[in-house]
C-alpha positions as a Markdown table, in Angstrom:
| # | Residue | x | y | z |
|---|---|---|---|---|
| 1 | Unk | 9.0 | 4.2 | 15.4 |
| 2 | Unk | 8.4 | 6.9 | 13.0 |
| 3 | Unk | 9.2 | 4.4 | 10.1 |
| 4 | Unk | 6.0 | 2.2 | 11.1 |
| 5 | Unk | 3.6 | 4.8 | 12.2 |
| 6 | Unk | 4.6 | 6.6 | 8.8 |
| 7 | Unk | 3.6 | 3.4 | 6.8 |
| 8 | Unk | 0.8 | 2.5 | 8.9 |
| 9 | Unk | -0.9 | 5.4 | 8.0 |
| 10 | Unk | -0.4 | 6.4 | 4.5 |
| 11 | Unk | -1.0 | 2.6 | 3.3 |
| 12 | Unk | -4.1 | 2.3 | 5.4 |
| 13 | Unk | -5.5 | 5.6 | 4.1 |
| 14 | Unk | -4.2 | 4.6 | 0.5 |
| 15 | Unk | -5.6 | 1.8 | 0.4 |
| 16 | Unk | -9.5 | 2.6 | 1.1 |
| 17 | Unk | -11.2 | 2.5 | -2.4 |
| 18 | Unk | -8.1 | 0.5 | -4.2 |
| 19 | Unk | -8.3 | -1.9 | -6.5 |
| 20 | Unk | -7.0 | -4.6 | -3.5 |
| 21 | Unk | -9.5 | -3.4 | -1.5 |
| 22 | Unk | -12.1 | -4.0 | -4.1 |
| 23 | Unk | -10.5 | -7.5 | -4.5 |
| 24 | Unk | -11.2 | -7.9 | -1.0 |
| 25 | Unk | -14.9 | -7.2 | -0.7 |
| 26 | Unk | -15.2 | -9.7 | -3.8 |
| 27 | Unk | -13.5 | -12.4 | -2.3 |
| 28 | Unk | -15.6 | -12.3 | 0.9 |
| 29 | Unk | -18.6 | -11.7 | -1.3 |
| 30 | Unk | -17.6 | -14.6 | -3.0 |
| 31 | Unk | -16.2 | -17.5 | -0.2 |
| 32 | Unk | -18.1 | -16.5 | 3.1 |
| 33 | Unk | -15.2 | -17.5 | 4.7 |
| 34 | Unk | -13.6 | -14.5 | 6.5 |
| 35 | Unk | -10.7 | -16.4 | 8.5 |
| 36 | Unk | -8.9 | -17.9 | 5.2 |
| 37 | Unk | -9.4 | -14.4 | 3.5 |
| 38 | Unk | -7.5 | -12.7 | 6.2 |
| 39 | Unk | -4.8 | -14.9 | 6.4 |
| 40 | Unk | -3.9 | -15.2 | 3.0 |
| 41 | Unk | -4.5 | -11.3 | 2.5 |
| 42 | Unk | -1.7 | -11.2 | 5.3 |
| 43 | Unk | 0.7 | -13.9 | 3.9 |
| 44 | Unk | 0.6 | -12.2 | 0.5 |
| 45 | Unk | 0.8 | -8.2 | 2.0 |
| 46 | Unk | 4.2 | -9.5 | 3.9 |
| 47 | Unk | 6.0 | -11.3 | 0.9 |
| 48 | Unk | 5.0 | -8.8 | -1.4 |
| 49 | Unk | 5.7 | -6.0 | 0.9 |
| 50 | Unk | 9.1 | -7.6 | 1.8 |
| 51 | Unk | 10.0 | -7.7 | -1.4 |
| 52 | Unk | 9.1 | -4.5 | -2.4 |
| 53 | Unk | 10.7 | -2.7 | 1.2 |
| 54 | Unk | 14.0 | -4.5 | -0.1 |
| 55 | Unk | 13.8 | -3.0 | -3.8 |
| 56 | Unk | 13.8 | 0.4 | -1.8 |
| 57 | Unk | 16.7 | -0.5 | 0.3 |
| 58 | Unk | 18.5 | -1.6 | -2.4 |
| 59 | Unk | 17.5 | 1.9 | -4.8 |
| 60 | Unk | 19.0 | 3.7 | -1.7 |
| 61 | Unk | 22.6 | 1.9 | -1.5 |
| 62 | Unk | 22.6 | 2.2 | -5.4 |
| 63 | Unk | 22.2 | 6.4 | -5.5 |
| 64 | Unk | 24.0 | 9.2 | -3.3 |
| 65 | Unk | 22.0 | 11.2 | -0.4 |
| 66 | Unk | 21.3 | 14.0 | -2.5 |
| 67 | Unk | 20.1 | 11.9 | -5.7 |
| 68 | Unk | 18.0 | 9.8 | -3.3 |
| 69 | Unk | 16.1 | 13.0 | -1.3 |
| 70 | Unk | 15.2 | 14.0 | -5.0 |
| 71 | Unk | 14.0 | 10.7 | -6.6 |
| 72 | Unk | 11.9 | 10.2 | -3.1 |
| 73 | Unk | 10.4 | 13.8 | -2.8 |
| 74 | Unk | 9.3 | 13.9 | -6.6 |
| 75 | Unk | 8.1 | 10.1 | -6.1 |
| 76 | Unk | 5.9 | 11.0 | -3.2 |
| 77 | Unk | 4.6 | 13.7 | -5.3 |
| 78 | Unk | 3.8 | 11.4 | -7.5 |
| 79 | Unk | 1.8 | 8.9 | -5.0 |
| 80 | Unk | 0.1 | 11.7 | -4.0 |
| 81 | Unk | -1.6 | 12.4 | -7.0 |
| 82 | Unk | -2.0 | 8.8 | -8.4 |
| 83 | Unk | -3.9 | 8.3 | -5.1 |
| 84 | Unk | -6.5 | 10.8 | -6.2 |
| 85 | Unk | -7.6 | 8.1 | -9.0 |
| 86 | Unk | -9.8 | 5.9 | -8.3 |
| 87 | Unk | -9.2 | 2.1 | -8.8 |
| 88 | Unk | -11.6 | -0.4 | -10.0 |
| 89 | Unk | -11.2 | -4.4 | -10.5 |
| 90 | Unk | -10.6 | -5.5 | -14.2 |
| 91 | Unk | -12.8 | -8.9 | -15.1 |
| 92 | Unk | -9.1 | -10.2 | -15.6 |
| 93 | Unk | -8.7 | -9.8 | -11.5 |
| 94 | Unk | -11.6 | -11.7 | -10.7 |
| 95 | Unk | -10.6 | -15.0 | -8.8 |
| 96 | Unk | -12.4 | -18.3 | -9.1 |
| 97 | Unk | -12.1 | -20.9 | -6.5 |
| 98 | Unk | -10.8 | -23.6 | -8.3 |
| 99 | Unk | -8.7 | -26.4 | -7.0 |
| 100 | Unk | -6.6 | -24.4 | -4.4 |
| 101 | Unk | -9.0 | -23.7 | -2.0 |
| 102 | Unk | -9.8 | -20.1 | -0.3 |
| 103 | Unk | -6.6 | -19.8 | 1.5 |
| 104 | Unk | -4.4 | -19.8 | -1.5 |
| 105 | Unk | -6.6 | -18.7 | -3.8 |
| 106 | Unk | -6.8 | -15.0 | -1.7 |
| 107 | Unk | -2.9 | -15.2 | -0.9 |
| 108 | Unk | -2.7 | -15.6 | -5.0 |
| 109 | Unk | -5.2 | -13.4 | -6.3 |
| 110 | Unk | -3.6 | -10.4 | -3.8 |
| 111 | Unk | -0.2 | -10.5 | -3.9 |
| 112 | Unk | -0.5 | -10.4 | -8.3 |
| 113 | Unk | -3.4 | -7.5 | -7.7 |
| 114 | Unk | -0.4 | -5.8 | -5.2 |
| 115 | Unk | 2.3 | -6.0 | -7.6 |
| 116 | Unk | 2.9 | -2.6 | -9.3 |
| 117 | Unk | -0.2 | -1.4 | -6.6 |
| 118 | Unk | 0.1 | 2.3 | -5.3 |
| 119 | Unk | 1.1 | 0.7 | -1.7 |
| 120 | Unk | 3.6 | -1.4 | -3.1 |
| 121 | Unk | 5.1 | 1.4 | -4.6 |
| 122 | Unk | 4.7 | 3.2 | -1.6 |
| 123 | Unk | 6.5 | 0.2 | 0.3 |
| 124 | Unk | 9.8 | 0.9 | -2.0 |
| 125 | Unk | 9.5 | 4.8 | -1.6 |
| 126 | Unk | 8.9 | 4.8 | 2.4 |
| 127 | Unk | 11.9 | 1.8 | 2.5 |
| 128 | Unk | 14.3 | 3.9 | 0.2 |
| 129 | Unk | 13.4 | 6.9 | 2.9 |
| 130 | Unk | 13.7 | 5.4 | 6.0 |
| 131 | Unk | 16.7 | 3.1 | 7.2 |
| 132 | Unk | 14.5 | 0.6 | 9.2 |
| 133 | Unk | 13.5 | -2.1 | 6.5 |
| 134 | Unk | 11.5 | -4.0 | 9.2 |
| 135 | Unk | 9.5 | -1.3 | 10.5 |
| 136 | Unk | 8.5 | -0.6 | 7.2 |
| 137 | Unk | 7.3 | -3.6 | 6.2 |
| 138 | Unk | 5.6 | -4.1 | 9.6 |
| 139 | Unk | 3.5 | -0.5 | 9.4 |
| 140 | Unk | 2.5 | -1.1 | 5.9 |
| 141 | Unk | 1.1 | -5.0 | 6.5 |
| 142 | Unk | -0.5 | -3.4 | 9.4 |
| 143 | Unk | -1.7 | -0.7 | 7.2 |
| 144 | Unk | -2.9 | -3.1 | 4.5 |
| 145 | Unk | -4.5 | -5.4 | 7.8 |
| 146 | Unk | -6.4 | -2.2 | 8.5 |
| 147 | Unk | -8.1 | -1.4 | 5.7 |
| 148 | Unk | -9.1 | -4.7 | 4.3 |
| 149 | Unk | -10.0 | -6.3 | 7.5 |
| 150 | Unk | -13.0 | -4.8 | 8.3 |
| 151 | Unk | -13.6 | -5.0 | 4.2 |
| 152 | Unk | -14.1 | -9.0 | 4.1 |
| 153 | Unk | -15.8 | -9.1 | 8.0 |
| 154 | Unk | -18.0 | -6.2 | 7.3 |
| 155 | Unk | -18.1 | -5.7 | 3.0 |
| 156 | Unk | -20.8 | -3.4 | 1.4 |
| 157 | Unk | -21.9 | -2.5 | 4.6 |
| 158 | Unk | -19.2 | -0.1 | 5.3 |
| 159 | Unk | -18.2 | 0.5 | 2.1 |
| 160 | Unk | -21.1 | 3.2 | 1.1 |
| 161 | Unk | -20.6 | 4.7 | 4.4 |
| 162 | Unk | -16.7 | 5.9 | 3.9 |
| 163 | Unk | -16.2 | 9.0 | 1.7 |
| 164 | Unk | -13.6 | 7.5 | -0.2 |
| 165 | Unk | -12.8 | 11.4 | -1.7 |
| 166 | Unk | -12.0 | 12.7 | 1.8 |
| 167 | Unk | -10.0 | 9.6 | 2.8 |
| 168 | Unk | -7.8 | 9.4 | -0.7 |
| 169 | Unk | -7.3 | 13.5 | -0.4 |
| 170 | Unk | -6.0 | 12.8 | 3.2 |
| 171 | Unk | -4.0 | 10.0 | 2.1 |
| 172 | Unk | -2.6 | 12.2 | -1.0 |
| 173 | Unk | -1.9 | 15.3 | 1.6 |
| 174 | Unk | 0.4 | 13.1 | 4.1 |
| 175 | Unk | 2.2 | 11.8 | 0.4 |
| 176 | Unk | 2.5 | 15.3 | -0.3 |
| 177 | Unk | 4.0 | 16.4 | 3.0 |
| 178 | Unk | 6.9 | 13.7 | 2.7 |
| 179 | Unk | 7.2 | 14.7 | -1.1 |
| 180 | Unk | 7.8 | 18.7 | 0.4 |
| 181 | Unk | 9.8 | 17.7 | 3.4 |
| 182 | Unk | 12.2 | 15.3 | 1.7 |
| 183 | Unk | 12.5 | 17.8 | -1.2 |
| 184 | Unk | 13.3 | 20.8 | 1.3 |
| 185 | Unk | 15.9 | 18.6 | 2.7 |
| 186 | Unk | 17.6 | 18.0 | -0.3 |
| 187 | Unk | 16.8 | 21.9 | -1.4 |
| 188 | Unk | 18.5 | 22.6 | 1.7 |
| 189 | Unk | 21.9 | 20.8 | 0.5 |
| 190 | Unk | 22.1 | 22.9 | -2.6 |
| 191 | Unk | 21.5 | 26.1 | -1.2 |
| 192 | Unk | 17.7 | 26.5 | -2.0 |
């Protein structure tokens, strides 16, 4: 349970003010058509967030305990800060209609924005720290449903109203606190 509650929370709070966020608003701003949004933002979240949760499980077979506590605590260091920067869309990552409809242009246009994304990374690091693949992947495609949910039903509307600094520095303390913890763990191990 920890595993999901973990990734609910730090995706959904990462992912307020990211670039597949943004991607988000745009595509509801563009199609006016909330229900094939949401789906394909689903569709794309769980294969890319699969795919990312099993990279982590993998990473953590591949390197020893103590190797593995370090990697983890000074990548969630990491996230922490990168989540301090702001995102914005490139013009590259605007999506146009075109011949495949809203459905799979949206399940297209996200999972590419996703890949290399702060929360995919995430996805890998909170796979390689916790031994419960599915839970994982579950809590952050809930995460990812809770943030850009309300983005394509209610857009601009909310958008101005959320202080994105308070929300990314939240989201950037709770990366910090696994960073410290899994860190002390392995500090712990060598005597520190």
């Amino acid at each position: 349970m920890d595993a999901f509650l973990v990734s609910t929370g730090i995706v959904a709070l990462a992912e307020i003010g990211d670039k597949t966020q943004l991607l988000a608003f745009l595509l509801a701003a563009r199609f006016r058509r909330p229900v094939p949004i949401v789906l394909g933002i689903f569709v794309a979240t769980i294969a890319n967030h699969a795919f990312a949760a099993a990279v982590g499980a993998w990473i953590s077979t591949l390197l020893g305990p103590n190797v593995m506590r370090w990697v983890l605590g000074v990548s969630f260091l990491a996230m922490a800060a990168w989540t301090m920067v702001p995102d914005k869309l490139d013009g590259d990552d605007q999506p146009g209609i075109g011949r495949y409809g809203v459905f799979l242009t949206t399940l297209i246009a996200f999972f590419l924005a996703e890949m290399g994304d702060k929360t995919q990374i995430a996805t890998v690091a909170l796979a390689a720290r916790y031994d419960a693949m599915l839970a994982v992947v579950a809590g952050t495609t809930f995460g990812m449903m809770l943030a850009n949910v309300p983005a394509v039903y209610f857009g601009e509307r909310i958008a101005n109203k959320v202080p994105l600094r308070l929300v990314h520095g939240i989201a950037a303390a709770m990366f910090a606190v696994l960073g410290i913890a899994t860190l002390l763990g392995a500090g712990a191990r060598f005597g520190f």
